[in-house]
C-alpha positions as a Python dict, from the first residue, in 0.01 Angstrom:
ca = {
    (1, 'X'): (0, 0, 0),
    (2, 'X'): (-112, -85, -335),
    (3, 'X'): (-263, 214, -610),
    (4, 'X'): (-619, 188, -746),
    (5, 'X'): (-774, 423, -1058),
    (6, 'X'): (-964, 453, -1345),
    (7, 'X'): (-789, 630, -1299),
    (8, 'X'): (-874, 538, -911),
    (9, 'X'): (-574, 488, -689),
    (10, 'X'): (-607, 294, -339),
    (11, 'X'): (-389, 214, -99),
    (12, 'X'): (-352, -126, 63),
    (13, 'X'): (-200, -203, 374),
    (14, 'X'): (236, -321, 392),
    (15, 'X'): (190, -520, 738),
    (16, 'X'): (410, -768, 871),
    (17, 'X'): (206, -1092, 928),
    (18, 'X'): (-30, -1137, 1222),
    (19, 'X'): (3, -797, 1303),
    (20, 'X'): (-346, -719, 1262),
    (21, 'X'): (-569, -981, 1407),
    (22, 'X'): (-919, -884, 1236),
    (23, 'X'): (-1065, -609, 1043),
    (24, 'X'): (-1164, -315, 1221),
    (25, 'X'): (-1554, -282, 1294),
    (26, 'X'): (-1580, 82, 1358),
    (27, 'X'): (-1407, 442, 1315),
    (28, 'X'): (-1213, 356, 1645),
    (29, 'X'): (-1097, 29, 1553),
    (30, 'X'): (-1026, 155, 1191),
    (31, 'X'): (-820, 446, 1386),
    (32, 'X'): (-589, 173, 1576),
    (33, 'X'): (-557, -64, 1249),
    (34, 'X'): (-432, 270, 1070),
    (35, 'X'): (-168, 350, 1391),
    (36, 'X'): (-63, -27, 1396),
    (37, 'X'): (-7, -38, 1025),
    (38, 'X'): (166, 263, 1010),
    (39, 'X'): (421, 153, 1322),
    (40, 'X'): (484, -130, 1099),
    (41, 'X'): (541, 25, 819),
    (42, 'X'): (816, 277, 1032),
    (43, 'X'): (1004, 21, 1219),
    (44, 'X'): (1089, -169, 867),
    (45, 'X'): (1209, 157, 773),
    (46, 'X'): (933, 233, 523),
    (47, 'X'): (756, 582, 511),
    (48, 'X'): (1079, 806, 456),
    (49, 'X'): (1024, 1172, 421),
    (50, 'X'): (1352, 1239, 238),
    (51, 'X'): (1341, 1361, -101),
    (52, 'X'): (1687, 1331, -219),
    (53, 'X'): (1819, 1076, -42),
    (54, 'X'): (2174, 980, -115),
    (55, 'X'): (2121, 619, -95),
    (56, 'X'): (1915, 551, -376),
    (57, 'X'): (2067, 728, -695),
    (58, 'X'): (1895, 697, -1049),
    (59, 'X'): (2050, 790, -1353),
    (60, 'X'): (1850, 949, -1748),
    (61, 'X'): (1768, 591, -1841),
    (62, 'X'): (1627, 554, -1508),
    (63, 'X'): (1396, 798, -1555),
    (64, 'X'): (1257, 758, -1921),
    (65, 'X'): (1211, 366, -1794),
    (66, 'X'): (1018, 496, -1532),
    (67, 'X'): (819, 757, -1662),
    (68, 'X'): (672, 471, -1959),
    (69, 'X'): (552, 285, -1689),
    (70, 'X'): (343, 520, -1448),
    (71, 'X'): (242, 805, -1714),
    (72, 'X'): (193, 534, -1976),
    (73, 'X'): (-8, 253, -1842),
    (74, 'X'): (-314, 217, -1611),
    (75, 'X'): (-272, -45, -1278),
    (76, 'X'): (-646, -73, -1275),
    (77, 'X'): (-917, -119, -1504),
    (78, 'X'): (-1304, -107, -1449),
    (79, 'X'): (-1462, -469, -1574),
    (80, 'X'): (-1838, -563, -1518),
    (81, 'X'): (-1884, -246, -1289),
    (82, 'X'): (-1559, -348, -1084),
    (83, 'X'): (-1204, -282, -1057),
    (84, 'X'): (-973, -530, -1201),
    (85, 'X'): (-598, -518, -1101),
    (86, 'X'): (-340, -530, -1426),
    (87, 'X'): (-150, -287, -1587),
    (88, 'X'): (-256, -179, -1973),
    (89, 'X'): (-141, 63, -2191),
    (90, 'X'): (-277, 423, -2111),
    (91, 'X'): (-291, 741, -2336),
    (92, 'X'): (-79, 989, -2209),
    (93, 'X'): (-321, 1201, -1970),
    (94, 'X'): (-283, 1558, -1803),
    (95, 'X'): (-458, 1877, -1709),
    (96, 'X'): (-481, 2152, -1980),
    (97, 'X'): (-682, 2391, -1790),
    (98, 'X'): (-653, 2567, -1464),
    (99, 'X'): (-682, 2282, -1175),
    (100, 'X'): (-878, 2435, -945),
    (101, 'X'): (-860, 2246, -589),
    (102, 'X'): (-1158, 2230, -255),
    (103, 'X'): (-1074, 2070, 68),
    (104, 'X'): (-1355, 1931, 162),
    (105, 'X'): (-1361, 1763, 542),
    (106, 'X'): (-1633, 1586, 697),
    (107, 'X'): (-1772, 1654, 1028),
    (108, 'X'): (-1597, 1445, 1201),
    (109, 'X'): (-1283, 1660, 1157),
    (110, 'X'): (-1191, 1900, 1447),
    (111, 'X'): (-1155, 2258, 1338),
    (112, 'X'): (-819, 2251, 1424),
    (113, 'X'): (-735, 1916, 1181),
    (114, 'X'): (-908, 2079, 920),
    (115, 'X'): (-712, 2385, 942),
    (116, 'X'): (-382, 2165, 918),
    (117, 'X'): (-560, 1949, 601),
    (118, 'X'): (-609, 2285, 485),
    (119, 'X'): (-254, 2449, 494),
    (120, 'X'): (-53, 2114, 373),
    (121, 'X'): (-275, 2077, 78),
    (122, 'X'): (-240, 2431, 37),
    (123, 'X'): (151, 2366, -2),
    (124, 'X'): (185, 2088, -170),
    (125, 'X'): (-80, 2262, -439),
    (126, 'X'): (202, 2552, -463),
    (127, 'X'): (475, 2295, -531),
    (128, 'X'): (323, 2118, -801),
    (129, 'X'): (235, 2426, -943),
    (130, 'X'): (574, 2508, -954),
    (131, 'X'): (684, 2197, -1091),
    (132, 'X'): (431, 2131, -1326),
    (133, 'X'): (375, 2486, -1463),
    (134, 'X'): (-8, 2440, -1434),
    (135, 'X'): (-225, 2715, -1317),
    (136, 'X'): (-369, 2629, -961),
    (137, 'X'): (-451, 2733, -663),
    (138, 'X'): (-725, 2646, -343),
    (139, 'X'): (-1082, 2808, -404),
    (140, 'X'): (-1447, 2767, -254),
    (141, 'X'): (-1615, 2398, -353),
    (142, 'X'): (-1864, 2547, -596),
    (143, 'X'): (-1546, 2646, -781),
    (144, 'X'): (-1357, 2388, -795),
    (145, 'X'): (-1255, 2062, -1060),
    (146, 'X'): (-1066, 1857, -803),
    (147, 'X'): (-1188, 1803, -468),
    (148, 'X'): (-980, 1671, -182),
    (149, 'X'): (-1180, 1485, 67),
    (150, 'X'): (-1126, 1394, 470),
    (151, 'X'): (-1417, 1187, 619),
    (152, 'X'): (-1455, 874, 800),
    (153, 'X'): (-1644, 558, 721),
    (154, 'X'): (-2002, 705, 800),
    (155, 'X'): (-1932, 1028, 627),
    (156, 'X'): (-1771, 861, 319),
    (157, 'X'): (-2077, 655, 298),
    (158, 'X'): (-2299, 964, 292),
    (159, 'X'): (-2124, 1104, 32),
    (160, 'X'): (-2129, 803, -198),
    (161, 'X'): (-2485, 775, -169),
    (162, 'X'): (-2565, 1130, -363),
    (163, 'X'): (-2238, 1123, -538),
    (164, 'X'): (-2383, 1031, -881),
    (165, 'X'): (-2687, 1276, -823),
    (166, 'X'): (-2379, 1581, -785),
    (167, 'X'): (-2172, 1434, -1068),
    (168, 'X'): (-2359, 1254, -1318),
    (169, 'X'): (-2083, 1163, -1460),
    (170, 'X'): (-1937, 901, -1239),
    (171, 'X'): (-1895, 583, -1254),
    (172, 'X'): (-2136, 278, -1050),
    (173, 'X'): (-1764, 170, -985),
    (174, 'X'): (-1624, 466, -820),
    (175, 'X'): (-1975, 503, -584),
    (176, 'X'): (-1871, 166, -462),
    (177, 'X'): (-1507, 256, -401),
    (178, 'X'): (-1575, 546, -127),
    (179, 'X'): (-1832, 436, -12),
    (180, 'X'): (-1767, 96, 37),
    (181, 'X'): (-1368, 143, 99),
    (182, 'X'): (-1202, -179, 255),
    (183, 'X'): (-1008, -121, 557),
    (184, 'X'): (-663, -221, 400),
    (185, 'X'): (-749, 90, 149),
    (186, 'X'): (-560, 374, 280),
    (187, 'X'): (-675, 664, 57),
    (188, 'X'): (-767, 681, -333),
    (189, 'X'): (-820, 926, -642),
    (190, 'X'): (-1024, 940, -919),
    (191, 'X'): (-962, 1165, -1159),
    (192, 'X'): (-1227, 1188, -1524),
    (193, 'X'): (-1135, 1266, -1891),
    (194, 'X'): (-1319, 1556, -2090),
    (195, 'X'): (-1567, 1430, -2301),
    (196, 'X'): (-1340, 1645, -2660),
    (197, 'X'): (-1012, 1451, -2543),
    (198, 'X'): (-980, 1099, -2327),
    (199, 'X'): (-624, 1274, -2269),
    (200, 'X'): (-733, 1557, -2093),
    (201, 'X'): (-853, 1589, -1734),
    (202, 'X'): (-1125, 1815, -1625),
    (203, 'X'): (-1214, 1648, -1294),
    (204, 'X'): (-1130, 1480, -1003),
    (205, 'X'): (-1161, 1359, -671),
    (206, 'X'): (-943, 1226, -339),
    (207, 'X'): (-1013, 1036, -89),
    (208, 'X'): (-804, 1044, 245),
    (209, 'X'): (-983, 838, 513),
    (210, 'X'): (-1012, 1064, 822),
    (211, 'X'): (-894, 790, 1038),
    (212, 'X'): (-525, 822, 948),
    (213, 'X'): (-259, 1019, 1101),
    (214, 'X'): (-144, 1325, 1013),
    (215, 'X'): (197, 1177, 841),
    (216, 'X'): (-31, 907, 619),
    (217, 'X'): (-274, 1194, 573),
    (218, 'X'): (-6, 1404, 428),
    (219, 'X'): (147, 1087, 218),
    (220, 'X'): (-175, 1063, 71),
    (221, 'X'): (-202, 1406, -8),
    (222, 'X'): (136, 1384, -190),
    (223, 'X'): (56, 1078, -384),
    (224, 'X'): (-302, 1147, -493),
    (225, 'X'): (-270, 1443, -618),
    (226, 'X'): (26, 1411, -824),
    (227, 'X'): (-116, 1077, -985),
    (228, 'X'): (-429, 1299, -1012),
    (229, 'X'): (-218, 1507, -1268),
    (230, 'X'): (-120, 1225, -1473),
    (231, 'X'): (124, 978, -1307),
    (232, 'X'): (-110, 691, -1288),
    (233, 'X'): (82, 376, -1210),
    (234, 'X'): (328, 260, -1042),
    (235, 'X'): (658, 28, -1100),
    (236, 'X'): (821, -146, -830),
    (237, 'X'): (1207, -81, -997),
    (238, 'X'): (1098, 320, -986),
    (239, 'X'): (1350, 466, -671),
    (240, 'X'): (1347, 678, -477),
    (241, 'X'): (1013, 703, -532),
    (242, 'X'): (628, 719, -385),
    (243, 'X'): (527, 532, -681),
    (244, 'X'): (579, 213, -593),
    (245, 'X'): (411, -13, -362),
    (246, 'X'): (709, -65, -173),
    (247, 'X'): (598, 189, 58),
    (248, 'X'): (956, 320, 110),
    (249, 'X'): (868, 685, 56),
    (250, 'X'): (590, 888, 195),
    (251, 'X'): (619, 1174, 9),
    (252, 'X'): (738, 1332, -349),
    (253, 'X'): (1098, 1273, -422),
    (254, 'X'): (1304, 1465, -645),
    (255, 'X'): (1280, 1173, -880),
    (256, 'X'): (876, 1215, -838),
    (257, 'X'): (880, 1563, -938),
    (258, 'X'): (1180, 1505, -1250),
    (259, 'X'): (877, 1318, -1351),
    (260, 'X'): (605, 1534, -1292),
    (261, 'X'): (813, 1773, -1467),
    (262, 'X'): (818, 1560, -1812),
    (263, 'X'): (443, 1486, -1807),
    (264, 'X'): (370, 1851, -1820),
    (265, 'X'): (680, 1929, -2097),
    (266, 'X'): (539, 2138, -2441),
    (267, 'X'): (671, 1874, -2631),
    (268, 'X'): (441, 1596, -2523),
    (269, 'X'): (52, 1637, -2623),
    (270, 'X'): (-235, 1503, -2394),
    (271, 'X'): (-328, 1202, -2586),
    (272, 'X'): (-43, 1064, -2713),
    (273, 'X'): (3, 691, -2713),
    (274, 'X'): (332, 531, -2594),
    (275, 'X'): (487, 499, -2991),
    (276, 'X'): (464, 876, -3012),
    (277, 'X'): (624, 976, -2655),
    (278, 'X'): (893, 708, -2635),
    (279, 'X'): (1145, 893, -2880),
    (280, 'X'): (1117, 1216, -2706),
    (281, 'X'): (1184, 1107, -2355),
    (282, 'X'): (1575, 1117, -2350),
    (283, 'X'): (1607, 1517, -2404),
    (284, 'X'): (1308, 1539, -2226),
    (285, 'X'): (1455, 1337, -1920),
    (286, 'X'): (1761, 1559, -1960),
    (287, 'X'): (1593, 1878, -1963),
    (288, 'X'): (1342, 1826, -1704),
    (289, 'X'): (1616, 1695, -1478),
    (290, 'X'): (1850, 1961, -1516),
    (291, 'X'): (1601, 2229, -1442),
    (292, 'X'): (1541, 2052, -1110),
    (293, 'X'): (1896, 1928, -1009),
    (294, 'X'): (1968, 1655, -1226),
    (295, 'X'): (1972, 1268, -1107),
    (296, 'X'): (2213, 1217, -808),
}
C-alpha cells in the first residue's frame, strides 16, 4: 500500500504477482480483490497488530531521522489538477484547534458495521488524544472539522459529485480521488490548511472504502487519521512502523505515537520549515520518548 495527500494519502495494493487476475468490476468483485489482497498481505507476514514488538528496536537517532521525513516532507503533490508522486519539502503542519471528528457511513453499511466503525474510531480518537494532547472527541456531522467516511464505489461517487458544492474549498483533484478511487487504492485522507497559516489544519476528510474488512478498515482508521494530524509521509527505513509502504504494520506502533508525540511538542510551531525544527529534535526525541516508554 502506497500513501497519497495534498495532503491526500492512498493506499495501493502489496500483492504477490498474478494474484489478482483483473480489476474488479463491481462492489462484489472489489469485496474479493480486498479479501485476496489482504490474505496476501497476511501469509508474507505483513499486517502485524503489535505495537512494541521486540524484533524491530529503534534507537533517538532513529527517531529524529524519521520524524524529518514524514512530518517534514509531502509524498504527493497536486500538478495540472492531478496527483504527482515525489516527496518535497513540507512546512511543519498540525491542528491548533479542537479536532472535532463525524463518522459518516454510507448506506450500504449494516447497522451493526456502522456501530463497530463507530466504537473503533471512537477509540482510536481517545488515544490520539492522549498522545497528542489535542482536544477531541466524536460529535454530530454538522459539528464536525474532520469527517471519517465508509461507503462503497456507488456511494463514494455520490458524494464526490456535490462535494465541492458542501466544501467550496476543495480541490478539482481531491473530487477525482473519491470519486474516481482505483481499485489498488485502499483508503485515503485529505486534510486542508487555514487560510491565516498553511501550517495549521482546520479540515479534513477520510476515506475507508466500505468494501474492506474489518482489520484493513481499522488499519485505515489508524493510519489516516494520524497522518491527518500531521505525519504526512512516509520512509521505507521508519520501523516498526505504519508509515511505510512496507505494509508490515497495520496499526500505530509505539514508535508511531513517539512521533505523534513530537509533532504536537510546545516547542515546535505550526509552520516551521525543516532549518528551524531540525536542532530541536534530539531533546525533543528524548522527551517525547521517555514520556511514552522510551525506544526498545
Amino acid at each position: 500500500m502506497t500513501k497519497f495527500r495534498t495532503f491526500l494519502r492512498l493506499a495501493p495494493l502489496a500483492l504477490l504477482a498474478g494474484c489478482v487476475a483483473a480489476t474488479p468490476g463491481d462492489d462484489g468483485d472489489l469485496r474479493a480483490y480486498y479479501r485476496v489482497a489482504e490474505e496476501n498481505m497476511l501469509a508474507q507476514g505483513k499486517l502485524r497488530t503489535d505495537v512494541d514488538p521486540a524484533d524491530a528496536p529503534f534507537t533517538y537517532a532513529d527517531l529524529e531521522k524519521d520524524f524529518v521525513r514524514i512530518a517534514l516532507y509531502d509524498e504527493y503533490s497536486v500538478r495540472s489538477g492531478r496527483f504527482v508522486a515525489g516527496a518535497t519539502p513540507a512546512l511543519l503542519r498540525r491542528w491548533e484547534s479542537p479536532v472535532r471528528i463525524a463518522v459518516i457511513p454510507g448506506a450500504s453499511v449494516p447497522a451493526s458495521q456502522r456501530q463497530r466503525d463507530t466504537d473503533m474510531v471512537r477509540e482510536f480518537t481517545r488515544r490520539l488524544a492522549r498522545i497528542s494532547g489535542l482536544d477531541m472527541r466524536l460529535v454530530p456531522e454538522s459539528q464536525a472539522n474532520m469527517l471519517v467516511l465508509f461507503m462503497d464505489a456507488a456511494e463514494r461517487a455520490q458524494f464526490a459529485a456535490g462535494l465541492q458544492e458542501r466544501f467550496p474549498r476543495v480541490e478539482q483533484a481531491v473530487v477525482d480521488a473519491i470519486g474516481n478511487s482505483p481499485p489498488n487504492t485502499f483508503c485515503a485522507a485529505f486534510a486542508f490548511p487555514s487560510d491565516a497559516n498553511p501550517g495549521v489544519y482546520d479540515f479534513s476528510l477520510i476515506l475507508v472504502k466500505a468494501e474492506h474488512s474489518n482489520l484493513m478498515r481499522e488499519s485505515c482508521v489508524h493510519e489516516e487519521m494520524a497522518q491527518a494530524l500531521g505525519l504526512t509521509n512516509d520512509s521505507p527505513t521508519a520501523r516498526p512502523s505504519i508509515f511505510n509502504d512496507d505494509e508490515e504494520f497495520a496499526f500505530l506502533t509505539l514508535h508511531d505515537e513517539i512521533l505523534l508525540k513530537m509533532l504536537y511538542d510546545r516547542r515546535l510551531r505550526a509552520g516551521m520549515k525543516a532549518d528551524e525544527v531540525i536542532p530541536l529534535l534530539p531533546e525533543i526525541a528524548r522527551d517525547a520518548a521517555r514520556a511514552l516508554g522510551g525506544p526498545n
